[in-house]
C-alpha positions as CSV (number, residue, x, y, z in Angstrom):
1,X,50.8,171.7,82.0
2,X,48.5,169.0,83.5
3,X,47.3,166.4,80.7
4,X,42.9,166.9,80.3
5,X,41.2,164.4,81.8
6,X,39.9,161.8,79.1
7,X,36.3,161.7,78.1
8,X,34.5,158.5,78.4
9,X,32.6,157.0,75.8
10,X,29.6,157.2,77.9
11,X,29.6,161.1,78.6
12,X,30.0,161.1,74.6
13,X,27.0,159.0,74.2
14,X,24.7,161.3,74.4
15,X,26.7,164.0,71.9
16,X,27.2,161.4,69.4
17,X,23.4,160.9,69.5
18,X,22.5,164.3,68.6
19,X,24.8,165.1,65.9
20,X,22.8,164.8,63.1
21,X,20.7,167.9,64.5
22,X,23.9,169.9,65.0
23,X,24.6,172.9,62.4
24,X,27.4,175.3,61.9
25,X,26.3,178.6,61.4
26,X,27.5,180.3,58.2
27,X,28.3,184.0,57.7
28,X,25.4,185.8,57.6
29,X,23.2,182.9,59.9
30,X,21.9,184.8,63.2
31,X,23.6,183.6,66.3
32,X,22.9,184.6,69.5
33,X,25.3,184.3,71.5
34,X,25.2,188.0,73.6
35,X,21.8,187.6,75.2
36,X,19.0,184.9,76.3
37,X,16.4,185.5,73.8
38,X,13.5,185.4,76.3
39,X,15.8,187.3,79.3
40,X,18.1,189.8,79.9
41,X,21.1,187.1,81.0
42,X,24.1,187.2,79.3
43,X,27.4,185.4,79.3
44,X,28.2,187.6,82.2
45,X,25.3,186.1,84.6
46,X,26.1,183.6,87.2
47,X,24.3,181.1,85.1
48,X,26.3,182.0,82.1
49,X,24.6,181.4,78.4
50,X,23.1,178.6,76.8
51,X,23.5,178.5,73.1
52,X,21.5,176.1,70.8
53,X,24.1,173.9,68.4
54,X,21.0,172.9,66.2
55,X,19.0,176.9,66.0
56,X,21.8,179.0,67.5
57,X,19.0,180.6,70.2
58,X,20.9,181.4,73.4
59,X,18.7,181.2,76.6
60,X,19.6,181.3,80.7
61,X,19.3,178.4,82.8
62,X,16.3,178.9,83.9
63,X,14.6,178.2,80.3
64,X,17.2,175.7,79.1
65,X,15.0,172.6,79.7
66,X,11.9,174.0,78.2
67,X,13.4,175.3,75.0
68,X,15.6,171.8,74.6
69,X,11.9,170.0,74.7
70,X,10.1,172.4,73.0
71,X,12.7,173.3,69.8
72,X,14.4,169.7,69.9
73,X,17.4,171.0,70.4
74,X,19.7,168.4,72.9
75,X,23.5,169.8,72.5
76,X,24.4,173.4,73.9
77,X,27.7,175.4,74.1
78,X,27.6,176.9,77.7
79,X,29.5,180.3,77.1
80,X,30.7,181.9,80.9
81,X,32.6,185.0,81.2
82,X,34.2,187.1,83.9
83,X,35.7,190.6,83.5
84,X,38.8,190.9,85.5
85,X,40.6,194.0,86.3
86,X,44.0,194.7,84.4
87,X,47.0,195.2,86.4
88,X,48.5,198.9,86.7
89,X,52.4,199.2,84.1
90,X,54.1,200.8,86.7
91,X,56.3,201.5,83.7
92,X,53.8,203.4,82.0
93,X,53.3,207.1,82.3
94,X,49.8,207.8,82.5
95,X,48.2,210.7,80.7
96,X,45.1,212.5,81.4
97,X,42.2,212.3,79.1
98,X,42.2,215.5,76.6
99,X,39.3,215.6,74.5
100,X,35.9,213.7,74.9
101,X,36.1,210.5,72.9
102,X,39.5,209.9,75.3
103,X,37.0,210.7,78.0
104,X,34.9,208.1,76.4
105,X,37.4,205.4,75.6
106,X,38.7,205.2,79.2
107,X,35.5,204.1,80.2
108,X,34.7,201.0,78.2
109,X,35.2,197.4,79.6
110,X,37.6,196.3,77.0
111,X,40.1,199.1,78.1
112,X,39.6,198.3,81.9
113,X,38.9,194.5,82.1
114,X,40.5,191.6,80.6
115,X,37.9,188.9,79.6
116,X,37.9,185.3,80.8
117,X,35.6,182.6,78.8
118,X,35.0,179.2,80.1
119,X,33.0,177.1,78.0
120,X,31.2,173.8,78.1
121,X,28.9,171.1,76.2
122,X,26.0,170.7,77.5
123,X,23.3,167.7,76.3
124,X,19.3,167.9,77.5
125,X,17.4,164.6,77.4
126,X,13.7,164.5,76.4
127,X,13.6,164.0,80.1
128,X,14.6,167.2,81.0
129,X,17.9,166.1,82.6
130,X,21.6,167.1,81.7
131,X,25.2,166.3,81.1
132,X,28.2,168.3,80.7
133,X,31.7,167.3,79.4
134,X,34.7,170.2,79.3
135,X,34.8,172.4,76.3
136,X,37.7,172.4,74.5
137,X,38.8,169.1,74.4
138,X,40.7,166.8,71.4
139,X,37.6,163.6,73.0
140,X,34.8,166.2,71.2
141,X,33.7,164.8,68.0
142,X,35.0,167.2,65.2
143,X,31.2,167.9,64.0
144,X,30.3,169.1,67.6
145,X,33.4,170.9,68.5
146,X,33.4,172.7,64.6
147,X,29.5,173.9,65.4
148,X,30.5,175.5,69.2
149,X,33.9,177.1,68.0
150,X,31.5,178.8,65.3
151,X,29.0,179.8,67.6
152,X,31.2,181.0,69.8
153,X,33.2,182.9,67.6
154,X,30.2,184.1,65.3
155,X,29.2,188.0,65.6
156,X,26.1,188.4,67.8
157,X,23.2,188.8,65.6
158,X,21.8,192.3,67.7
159,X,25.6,193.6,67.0
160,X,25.5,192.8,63.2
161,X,22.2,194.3,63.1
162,X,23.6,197.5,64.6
163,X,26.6,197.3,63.1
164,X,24.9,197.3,59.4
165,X,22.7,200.5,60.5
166,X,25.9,202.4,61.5
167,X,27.2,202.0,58.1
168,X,23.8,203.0,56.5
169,X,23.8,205.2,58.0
170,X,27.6,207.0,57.1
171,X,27.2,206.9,53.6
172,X,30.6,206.4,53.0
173,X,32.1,208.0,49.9
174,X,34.1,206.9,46.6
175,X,37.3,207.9,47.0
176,X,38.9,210.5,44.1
177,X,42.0,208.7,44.6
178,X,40.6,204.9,44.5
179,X,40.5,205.3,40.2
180,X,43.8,205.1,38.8
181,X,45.5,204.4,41.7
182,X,49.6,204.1,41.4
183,X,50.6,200.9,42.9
184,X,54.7,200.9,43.1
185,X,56.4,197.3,41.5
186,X,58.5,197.1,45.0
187,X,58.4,193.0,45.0
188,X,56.1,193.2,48.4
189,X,54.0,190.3,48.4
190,X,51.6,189.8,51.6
191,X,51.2,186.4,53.2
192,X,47.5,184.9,53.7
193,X,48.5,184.0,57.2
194,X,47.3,186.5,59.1
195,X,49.7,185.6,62.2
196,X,52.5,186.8,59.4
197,X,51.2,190.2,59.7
198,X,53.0,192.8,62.0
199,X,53.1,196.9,61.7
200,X,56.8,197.1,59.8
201,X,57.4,200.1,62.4
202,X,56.3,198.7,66.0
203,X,56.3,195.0,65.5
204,X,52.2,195.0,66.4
205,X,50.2,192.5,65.3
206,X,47.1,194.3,65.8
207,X,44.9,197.2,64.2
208,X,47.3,196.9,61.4
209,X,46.7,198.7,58.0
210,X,47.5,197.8,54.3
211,X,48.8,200.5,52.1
212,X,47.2,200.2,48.7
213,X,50.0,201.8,46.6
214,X,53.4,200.8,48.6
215,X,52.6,197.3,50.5
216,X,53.3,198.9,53.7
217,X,51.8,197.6,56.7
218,X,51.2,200.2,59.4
219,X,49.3,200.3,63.0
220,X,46.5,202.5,63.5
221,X,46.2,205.9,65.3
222,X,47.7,205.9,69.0
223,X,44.7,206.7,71.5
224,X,45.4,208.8,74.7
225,X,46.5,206.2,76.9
226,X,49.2,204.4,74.2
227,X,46.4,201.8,73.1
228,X,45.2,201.7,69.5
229,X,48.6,201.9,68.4
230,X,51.7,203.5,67.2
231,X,50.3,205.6,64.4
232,X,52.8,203.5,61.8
233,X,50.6,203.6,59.1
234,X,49.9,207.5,59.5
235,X,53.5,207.8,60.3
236,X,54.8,205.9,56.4
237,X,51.8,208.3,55.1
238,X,53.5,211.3,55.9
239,X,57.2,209.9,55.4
240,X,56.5,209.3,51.7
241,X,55.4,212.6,51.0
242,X,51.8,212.2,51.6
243,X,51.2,210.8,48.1
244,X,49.7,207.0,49.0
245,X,46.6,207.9,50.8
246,X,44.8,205.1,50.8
247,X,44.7,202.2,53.0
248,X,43.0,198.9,54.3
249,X,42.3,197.3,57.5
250,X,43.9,193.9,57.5
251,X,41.6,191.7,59.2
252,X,38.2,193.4,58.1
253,X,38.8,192.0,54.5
254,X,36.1,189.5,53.1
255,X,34.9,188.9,49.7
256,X,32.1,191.6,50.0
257,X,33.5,194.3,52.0
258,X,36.9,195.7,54.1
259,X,37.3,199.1,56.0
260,X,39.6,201.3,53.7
261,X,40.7,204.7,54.8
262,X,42.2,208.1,53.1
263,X,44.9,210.1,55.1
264,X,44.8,213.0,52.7
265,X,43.9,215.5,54.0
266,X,40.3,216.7,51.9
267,X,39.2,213.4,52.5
268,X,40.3,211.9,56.1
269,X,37.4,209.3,56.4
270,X,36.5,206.0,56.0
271,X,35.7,205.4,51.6
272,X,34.8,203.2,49.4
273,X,37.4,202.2,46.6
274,X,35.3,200.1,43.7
275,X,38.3,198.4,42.5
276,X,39.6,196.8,46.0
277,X,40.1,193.2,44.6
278,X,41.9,194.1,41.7
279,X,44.5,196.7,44.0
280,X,45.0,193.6,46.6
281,X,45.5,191.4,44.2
282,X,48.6,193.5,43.0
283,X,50.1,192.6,46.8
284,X,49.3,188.9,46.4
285,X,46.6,188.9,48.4
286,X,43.4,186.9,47.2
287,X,39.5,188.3,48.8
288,X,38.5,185.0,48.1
289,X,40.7,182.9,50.2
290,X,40.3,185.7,53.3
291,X,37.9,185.5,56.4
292,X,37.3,188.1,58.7
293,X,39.7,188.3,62.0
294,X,39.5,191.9,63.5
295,X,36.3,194.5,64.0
296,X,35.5,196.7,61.9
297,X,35.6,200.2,62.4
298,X,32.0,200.6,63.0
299,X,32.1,197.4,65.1
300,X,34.3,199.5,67.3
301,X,32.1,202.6,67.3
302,X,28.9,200.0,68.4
303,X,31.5,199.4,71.4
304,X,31.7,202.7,72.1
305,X,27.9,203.6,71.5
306,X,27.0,200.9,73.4
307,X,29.4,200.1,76.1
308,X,31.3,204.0,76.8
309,X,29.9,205.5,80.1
310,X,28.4,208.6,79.6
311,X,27.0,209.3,83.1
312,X,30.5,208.6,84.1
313,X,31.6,211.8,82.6
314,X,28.3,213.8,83.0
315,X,27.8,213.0,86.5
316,X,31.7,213.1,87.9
317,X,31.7,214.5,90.9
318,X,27.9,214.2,91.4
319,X,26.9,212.3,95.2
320,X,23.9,210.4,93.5
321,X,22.4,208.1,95.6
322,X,22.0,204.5,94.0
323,X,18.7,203.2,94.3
324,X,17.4,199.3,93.2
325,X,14.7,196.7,93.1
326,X,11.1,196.5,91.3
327,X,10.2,199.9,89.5
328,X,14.2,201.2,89.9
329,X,15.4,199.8,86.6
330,X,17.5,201.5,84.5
331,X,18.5,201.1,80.2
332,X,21.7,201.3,79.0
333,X,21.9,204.0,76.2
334,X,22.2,202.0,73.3
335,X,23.7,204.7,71.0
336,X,21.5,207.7,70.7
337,X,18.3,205.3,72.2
338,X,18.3,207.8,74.9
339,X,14.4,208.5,73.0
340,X,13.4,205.2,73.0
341,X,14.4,204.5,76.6
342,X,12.9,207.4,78.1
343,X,9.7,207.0,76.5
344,X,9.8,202.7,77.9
345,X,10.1,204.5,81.2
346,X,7.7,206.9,80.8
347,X,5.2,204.0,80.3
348,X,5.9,201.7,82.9
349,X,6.7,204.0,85.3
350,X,4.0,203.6,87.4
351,X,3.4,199.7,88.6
352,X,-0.3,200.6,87.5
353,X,1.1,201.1,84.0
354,X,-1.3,199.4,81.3
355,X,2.3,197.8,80.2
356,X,3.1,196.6,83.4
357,X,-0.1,195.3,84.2
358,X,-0.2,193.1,80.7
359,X,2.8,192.6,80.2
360,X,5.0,192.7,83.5
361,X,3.4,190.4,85.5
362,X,5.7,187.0,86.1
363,X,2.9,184.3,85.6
364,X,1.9,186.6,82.1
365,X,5.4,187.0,80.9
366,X,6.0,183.5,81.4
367,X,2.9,182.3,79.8
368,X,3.3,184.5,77.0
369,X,6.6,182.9,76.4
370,X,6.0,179.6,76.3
371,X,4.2,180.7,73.5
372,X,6.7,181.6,71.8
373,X,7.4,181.0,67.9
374,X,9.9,178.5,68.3
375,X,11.7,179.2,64.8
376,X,12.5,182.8,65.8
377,X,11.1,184.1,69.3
378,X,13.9,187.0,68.9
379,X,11.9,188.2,66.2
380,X,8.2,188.0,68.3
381,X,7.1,191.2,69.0
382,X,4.6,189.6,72.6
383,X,7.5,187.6,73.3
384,X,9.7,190.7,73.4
385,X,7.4,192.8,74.8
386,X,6.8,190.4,77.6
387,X,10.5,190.0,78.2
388,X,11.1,194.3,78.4
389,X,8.5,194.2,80.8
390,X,9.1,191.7,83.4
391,X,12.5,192.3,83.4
392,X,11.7,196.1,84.2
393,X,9.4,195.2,87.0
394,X,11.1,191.8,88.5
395,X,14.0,194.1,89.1
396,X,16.2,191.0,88.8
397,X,18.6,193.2,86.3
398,X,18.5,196.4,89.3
399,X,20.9,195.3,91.8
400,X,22.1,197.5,94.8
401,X,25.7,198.2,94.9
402,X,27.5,196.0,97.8
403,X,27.9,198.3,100.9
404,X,31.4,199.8,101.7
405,X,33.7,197.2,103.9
406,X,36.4,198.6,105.5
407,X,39.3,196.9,106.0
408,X,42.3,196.5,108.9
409,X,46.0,196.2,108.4
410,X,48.3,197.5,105.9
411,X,47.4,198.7,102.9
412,X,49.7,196.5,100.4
413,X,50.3,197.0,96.8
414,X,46.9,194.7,96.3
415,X,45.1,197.7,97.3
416,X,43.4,195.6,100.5
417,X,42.6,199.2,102.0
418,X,40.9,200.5,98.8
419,X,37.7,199.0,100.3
420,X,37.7,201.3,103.2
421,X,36.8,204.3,100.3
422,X,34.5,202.4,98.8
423,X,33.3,198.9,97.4
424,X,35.8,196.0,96.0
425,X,36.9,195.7,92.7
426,X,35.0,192.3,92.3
427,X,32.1,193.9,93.9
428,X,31.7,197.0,92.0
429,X,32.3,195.3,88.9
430,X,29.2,192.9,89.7
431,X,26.7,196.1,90.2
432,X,28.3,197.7,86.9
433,X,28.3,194.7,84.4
434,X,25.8,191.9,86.2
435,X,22.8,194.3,86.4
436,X,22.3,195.7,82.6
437,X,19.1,195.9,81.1
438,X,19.9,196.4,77.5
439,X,17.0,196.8,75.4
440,X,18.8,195.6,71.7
441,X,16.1,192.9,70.5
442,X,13.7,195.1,71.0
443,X,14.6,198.1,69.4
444,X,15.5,196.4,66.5
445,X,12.1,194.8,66.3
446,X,10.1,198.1,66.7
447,X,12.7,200.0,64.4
448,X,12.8,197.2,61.9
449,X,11.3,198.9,58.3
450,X,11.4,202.5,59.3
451,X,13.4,204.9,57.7
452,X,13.9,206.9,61.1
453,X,13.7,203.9,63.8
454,X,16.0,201.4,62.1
455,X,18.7,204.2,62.2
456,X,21.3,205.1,64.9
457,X,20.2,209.0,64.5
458,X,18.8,211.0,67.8
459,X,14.8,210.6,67.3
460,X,12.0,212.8,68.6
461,X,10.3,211.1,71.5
462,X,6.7,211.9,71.1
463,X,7.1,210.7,66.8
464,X,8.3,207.1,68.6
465,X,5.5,207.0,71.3
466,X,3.0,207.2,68.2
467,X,5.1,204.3,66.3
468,X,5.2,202.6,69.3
469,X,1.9,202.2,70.4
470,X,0.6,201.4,66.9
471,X,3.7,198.1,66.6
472,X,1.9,197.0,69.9
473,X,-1.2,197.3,68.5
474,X,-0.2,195.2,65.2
475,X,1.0,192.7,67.1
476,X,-1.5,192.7,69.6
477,X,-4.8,192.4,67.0
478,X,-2.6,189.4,65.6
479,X,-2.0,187.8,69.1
480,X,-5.9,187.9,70.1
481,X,-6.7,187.1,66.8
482,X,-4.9,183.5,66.9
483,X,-6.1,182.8,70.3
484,X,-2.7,183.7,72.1
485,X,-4.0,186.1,74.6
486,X,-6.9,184.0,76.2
487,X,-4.7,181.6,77.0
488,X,-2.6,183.7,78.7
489,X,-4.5,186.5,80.1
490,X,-8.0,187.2,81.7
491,X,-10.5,189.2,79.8
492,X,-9.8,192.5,81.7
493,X,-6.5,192.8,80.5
494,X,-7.2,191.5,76.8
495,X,-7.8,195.2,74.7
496,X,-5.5,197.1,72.6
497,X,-2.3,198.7,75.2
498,X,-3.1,201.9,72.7
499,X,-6.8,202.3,74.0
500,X,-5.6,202.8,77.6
501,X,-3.7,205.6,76.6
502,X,-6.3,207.5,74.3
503,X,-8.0,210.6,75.0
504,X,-11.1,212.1,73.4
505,X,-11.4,215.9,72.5
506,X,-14.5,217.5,71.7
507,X,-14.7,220.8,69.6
508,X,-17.7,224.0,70.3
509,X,-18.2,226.0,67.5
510,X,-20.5,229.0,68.3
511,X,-22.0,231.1,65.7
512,X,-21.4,235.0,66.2
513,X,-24.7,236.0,65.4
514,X,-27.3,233.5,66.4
515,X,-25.2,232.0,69.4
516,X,-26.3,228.7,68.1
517,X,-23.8,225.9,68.6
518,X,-22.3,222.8,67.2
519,X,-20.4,220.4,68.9
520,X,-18.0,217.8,67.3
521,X,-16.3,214.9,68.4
522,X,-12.7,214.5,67.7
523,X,-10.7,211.4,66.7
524,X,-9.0,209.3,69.9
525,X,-6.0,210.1,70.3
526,X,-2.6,209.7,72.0
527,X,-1.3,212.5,72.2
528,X,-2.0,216.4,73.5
529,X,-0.9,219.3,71.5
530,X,-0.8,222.5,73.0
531,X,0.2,225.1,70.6
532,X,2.2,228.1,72.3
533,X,3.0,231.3,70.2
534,X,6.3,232.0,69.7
535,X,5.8,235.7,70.1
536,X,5.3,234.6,73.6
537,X,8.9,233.2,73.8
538,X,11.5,234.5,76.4
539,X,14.3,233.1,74.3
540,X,13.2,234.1,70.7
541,X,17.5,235.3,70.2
542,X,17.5,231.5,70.8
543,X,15.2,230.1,68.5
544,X,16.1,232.4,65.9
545,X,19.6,231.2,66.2
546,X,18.3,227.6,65.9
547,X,16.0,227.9,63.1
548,X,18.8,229.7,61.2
549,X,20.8,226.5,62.1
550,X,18.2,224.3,60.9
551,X,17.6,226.4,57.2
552,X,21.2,226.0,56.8
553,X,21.1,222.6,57.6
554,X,18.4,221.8,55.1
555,X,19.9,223.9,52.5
556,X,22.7,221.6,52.7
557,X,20.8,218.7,52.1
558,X,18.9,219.8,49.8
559,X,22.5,220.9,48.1
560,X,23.9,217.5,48.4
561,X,21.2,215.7,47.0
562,X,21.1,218.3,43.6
563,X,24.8,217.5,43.0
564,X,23.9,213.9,43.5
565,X,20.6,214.3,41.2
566,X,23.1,216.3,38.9
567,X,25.4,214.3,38.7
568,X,23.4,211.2,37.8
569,X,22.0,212.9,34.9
570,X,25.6,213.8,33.4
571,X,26.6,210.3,34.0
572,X,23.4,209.1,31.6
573,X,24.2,211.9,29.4
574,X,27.6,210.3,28.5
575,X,26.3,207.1,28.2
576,X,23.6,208.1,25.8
577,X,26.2,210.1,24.0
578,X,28.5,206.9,24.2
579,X,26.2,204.9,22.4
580,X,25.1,207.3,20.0
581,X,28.7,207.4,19.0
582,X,29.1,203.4,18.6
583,X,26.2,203.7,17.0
């Protein structure tokens, strides 16, 4: 292996300068390192990622030099990364897909692609002008190289986000085995060094899992295609006469939380267990002293929300015809967002759109981003706004897939002829990861303090039009207010987005006997309702079957929440009764 090429003191110089601005970000600091806050570049664009060392705010090379100046931030870890193809196991019998989430796991990146991250320091002068020196490297002054391996390594802020709602959202339960659990004296003891820990059936050193009362350490459920892994810890389960149910995900422990599971079989979820320090401690193992090293299990279901290709199953077999450019771009389903995406496209689907026009021009959008809060522009709803927009209309994130080549010769074991069917390898990966518009900051900004929005539940479209249009007008009233607007836009354009989508109604009432009439003017509004009978239905076997569905849906709610209600008031019961009795 060829010996790294020394840094000079010189290319230092300018990192050494700046190290009393650099910070590491801790635990539960916002990092992002996924996505340009004021673009829709990612790590995956040509230009690759720009993340602050001294704020943690990632932008694309095209705002690097204004955000350096404006935030006084002068170091940067570049982050580039390339998806490359695995190689076929011509050892490996391959199975077809049999139920829908194999369907869907065969269609994410990470099952398809191997990643490949270069990274770099990168230092901005007041002047606007740049150096780079190679990232890693033993020259890099600990401080500096301690901040980028963080920020590197830290959970994207829009994932954690996410990843938070999605376990909000499951309302996982206390497990009726967690009290009193039986923990068998076996001697096991489980080393803190994590690269000590292997599945005691395979040898894996992934996805492994803790049993709470034996000390066995088992893989996790074997998907479709042999990845996941070899079902060991379902396997010693079962072996031991399916009396140790519960176990933890190595990797996913920290001080606060860890992903526990139940095998048995009236359970068979993810649970809570109250007493999880006290049961690890049993094996030797310490929450203080651990730090997270492997996803969670609703990380890995954000993957799959976020990154699984439906249309590749729904539309197999479909001759669609790609179409790209200004007006043609398309948003990735962020995991049931289809509601908020097709109500974005329903308002800028016209280039006359009100949203387009004020928001989607370039010169605006850019305006409106220098702007920018410089503490937090991720959290700005303009800035945001102004980013959905123009990168809708720019069509920079709507590229055409390359045209078919075909190719002479042999067709080798490379696959050379494959192009003849259709595009490259490298090429159709390009149009199916380097032209995503994923709308994450902004859903979390319009969903942020509302019960239904901030969840990862399927939504009614017309409800989040409504909510929509009155977050634009919030932050609209307190953009014009502070002046933001004028410098930014011309008078035409500076009214509410809500008033060029508001209708007036007007009601006749007409008295039956003296004909006279009064006419009322109603509230604007957004939205028409037209009410249609139901005893005009064609399907009423349908909605009958549905509202019937819904009434017992309900009715178990309602169900849950008594026992939870009753519950509660048994627990204070014997509390109050406890006291009485030490009283």
């Amino acid at each position: 292996m060829a010996t790294p090429t020394p840094i000079t003191d010189e290319q230092l110089a300018p990192f050494r300068a700046a190290m009393q601005t650099i910070r590491t970000p801790g635990t539960y600091d916002k990092v992002y390192n996924d996505e340009c806050v004021f673009s829709f570049d990612t790590p995956f664009s040509p230009g690759g990622l720009y993340v602050s060392l001294s704020n943690w705010q990632g932008v694309s090379a095209s705002y690097l030099t204004s955000h350096s100046i404006k935030t006084s931030s002068p170091v940067y870890v570049l982050i580039k990364k390339v998806r490359v193809a695995k190689p076929d196991d011509p050892e490996k019998v391959k199975e077809e897909p049999k139920t829908m989430n194999d369907l869907l796991q065969a269609t994410l990146p990470e099952n398809r692609y191997d990643e490949v991250v270069s990274l770099e320091l990168v230092a901005v002068d007041p002047s606007g002008s740049t150096s780079a020196i190679p990232f890693p490297h033993d020259d890099v002054p600990m401080m500096v190289a301690s901040a980028a391996e963080a920020v590197v390594a830290h959970q994207a802020a829009g994932d954690a986000e996410a990843v938070n709602t999605l376990v909000e959202d499951e309302e996982r339960p206390v497990s009726k085995y967690a009290e009193g659990l039986v923990q068998l004296d076996n001697g096991v003891k489980i080393s803190p060094d994590s690269s000590k820990w292997e599945c005691a059936e395979s040898g894996m050193k992934e996805n492994l899992w803790l049993n709470l009362s034996t000390g066995y350490i088992g893989s996790g459920r074997k998907n479709w295609d042999g990845s996941g892994g070899t079902n060991g810890g379902l396997n010693h389960y079962t072996a031991t006469g399916n009396l140790y149910p519960l176990a933890v995900k190595l990797g996913t422990i920290t001080p606060t939380d860890a992903d526990v599971y139940s095998y048995a079989p009236d359970e068979d979820q993810m649970v809570k267990v109250p007493k999880l320090g006290e049961y690890l401690k049993h094996w030797g193992i310490n929450i203080m002293d651990l730090q997270k090293t492997d996803k969670s299990m609703a990380e890995m279901e954000l993957d799959l929300n976020q990154n699984a290709e439906l249309w590749a199953i729904t539309e197999k077999g479909a001759k669609l015809e790609p179409v790209s450019g200004p007006g043609f771009t398309g948003l990735v389903n962020l995991g049931n967002s289809c509601y908020m995406n097709s109500t974005l496209q329903l308002l800028m689907a016209s280039p006359a759109s009100p949203l387009l026009l004020k928001y989607g021009d370039k010169a605006i959008a850019d305006s409106l981003i220098a702007t920018a809060p410089t503490d937090a522009p991720a959290e700005d709803p303009i800035t945001q706004l102004a980013k959905l927009a123009n990168g809708i209309a720019s069509g920079d994130y709507s590229v055409a897939p390359p045209t078919p080549t075909t190719t002479d010769g042999d067709e080798g074991k490379d696959g050379a002829g494959a192009a003849a069917e259709g595009p490259s390898a490298a090429a159709a990966m390009a149009s199916e990861f380097g032209a995503l518009l994923k709308p994450r900051m902004f859903k979390t900004l319009v969903g942020r303090g509302h019960s239904e929005f901030s969840s990862g539940r399927q939504q009614d479209a017309e409800e989040y039009l409504q909510h929509l249009l009155e977050f634009i007008g919030r932050a609209e009233h307190q953009a014009s207010s502070s002046g933001r607007f004028t410098t930014c836009m011309g008078p035409t354009l500076d009214k509410p987005i809500a008033s060029w989508y508001q209708h007036g109604l007007q009601s006749r009432l007409q008295c039956g006997t003296t004909h006279t009439v009064r006419y009322k003017a109603e509230p604007p509004s957004t939205v028409l309702s037209l009410a249609i009978p139901l005893t005009e239905a064609t399907n009423k076997e349908q909605i009958e079957v549905y509202q019937e569905t819904q009434r017992l849906k309900r009715a178990k709610i309602e169900e849950k929440e008594g026992d939870g209600k009753a519950k509660e008031a048994k627990e204070a019961k014997e509390a109050e009764d406890e006291g009485e009795g030490e009283a």
